[in-house]
Residue frames relative to the residue before (quaternion, step in Angstrom):
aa qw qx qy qz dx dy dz
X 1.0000 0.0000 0.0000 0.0000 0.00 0.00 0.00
X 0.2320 -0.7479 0.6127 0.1067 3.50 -0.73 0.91
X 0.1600 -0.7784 0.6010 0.0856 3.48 -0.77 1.22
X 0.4255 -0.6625 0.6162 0.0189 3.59 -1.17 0.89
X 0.6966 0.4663 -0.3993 0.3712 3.32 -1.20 0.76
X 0.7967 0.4832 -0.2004 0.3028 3.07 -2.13 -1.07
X 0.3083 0.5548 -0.5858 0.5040 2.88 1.15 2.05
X 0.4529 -0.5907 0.4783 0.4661 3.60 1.23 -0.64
X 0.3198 0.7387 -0.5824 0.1132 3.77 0.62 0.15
X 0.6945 0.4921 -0.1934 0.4880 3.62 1.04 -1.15
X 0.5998 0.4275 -0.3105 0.6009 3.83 0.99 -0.12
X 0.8160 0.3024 -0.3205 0.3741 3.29 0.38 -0.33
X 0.3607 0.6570 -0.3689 0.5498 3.40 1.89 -0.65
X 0.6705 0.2561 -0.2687 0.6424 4.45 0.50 -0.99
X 0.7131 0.2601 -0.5289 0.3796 3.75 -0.76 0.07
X 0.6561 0.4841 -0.4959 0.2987 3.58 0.56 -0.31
X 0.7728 0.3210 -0.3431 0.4267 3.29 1.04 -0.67
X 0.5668 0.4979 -0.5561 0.3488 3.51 0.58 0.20
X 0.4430 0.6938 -0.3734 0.4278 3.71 1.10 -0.09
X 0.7996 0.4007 -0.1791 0.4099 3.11 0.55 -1.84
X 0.7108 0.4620 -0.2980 0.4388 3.60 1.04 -0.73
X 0.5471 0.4262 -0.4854 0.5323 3.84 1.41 0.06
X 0.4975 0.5587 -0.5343 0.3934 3.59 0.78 -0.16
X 0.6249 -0.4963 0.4849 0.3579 3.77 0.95 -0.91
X 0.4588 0.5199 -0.4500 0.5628 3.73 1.61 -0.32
X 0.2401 -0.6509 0.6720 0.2591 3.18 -1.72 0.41
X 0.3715 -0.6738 0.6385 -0.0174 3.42 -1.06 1.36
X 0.1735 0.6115 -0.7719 -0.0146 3.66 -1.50 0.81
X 0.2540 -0.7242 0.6409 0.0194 3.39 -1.24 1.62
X 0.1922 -0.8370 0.5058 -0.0815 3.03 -1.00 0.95
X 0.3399 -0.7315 0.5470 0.2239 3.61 0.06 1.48
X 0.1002 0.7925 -0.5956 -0.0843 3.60 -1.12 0.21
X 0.5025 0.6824 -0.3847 0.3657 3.35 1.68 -0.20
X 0.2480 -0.8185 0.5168 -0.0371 3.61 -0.13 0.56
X 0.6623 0.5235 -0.3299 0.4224 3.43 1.45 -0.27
X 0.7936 0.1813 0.0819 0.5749 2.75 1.31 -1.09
X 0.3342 -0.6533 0.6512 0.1936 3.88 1.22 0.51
X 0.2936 0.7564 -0.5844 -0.0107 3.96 -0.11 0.42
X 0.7053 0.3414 -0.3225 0.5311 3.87 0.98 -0.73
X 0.5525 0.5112 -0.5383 0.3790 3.98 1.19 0.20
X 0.4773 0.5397 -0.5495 0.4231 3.83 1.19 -0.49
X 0.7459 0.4418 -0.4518 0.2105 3.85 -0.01 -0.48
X 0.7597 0.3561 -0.0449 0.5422 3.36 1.63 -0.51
X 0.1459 0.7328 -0.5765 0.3309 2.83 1.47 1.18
X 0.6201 0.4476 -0.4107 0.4964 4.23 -0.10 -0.77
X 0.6119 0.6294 -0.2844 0.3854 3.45 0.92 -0.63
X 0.5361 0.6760 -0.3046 0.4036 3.67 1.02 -1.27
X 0.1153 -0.7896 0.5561 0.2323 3.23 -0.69 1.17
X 0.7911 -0.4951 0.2855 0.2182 3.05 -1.76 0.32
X 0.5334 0.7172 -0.1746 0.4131 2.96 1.92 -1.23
X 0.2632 -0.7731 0.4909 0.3036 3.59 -0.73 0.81
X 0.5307 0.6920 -0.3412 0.3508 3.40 1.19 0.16
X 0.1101 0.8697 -0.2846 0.3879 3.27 2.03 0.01
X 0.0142 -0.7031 0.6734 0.2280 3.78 -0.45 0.54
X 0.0345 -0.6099 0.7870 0.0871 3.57 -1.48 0.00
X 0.6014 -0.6595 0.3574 0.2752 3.79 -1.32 0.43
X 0.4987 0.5708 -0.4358 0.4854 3.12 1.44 -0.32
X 0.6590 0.5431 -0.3444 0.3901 3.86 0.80 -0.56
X 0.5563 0.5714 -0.3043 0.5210 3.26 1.22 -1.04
X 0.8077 0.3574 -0.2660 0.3861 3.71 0.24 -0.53
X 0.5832 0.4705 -0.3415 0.5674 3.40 1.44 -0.58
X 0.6023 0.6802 -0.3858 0.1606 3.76 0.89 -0.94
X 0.5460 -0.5268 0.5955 0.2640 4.10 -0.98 0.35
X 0.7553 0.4862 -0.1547 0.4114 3.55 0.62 -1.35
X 0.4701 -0.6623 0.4932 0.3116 3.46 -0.64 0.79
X 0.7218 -0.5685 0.3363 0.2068 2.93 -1.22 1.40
X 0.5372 0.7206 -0.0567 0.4348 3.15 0.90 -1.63
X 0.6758 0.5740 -0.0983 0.4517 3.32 0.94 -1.44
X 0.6369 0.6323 -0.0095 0.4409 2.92 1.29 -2.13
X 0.8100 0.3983 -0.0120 0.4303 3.25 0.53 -1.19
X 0.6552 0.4659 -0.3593 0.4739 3.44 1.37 -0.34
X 0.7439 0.4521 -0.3790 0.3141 3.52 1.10 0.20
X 0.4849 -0.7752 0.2392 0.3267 3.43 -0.27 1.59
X 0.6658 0.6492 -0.1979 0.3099 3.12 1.58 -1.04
X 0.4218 0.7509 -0.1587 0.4827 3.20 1.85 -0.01
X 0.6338 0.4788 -0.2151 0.5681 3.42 1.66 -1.34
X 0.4434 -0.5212 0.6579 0.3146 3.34 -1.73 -0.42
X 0.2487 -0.8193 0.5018 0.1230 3.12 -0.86 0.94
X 0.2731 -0.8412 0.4230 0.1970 3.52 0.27 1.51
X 0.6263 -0.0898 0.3390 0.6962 3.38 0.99 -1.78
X 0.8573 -0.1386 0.2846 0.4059 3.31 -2.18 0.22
X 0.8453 0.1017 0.2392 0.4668 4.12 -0.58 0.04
X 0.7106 0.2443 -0.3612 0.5522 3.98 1.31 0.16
X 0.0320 -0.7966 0.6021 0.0439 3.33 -0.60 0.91
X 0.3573 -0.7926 0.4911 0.0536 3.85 -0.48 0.72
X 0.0608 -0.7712 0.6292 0.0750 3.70 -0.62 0.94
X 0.1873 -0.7790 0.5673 0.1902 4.10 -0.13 0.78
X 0.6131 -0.6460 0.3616 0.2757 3.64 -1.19 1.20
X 0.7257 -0.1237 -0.2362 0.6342 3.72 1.00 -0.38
X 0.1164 -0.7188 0.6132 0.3062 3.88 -1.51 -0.56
């Protein structure tokens, strides 16, 4: 098995955006790692219950225009103030 990582890509991928959104930018982060769900392990208590929930694996399998997808806030994780958080599967 060939293991991957443990360059810091996923730690540094979450301090930028929690940075940028205390600056006041709004930020949407977006797990894509699929091997290893690494920035969904932090926001796992987070995961809503709702199946209506986007996650990225849904976005790519989805029928529905992306666009569509994404304009509803209630869909996102709310990390903090301006970080909103899309987790790779749910």
């Amino acid at each position: 098995m060939v293991r991957k990582g443990g360059s810091g890509k996923t730690t540094l991928g979450l301090t930028i955006a929690s940075v940028l959104s205390k600056a006041g930018l709004n930020v949407l982060l977006i797990d894509s790692d699929f091997s290893t769900h690494g920035a969904t392990y932090f926001f796992e208590e987070q995961l809503p219950v709702n199946k209506q929930a986007i996650s990225f694996m849904k976005l790519l399998r989805s029928d529905e225009s992306i666009g569509d997808m994404l304009s509803e806030n209630d869909r996102f994780i709310g990390v903090d103030k301006g970080f909103k958080f899309i987790p790779s599967v749910k």
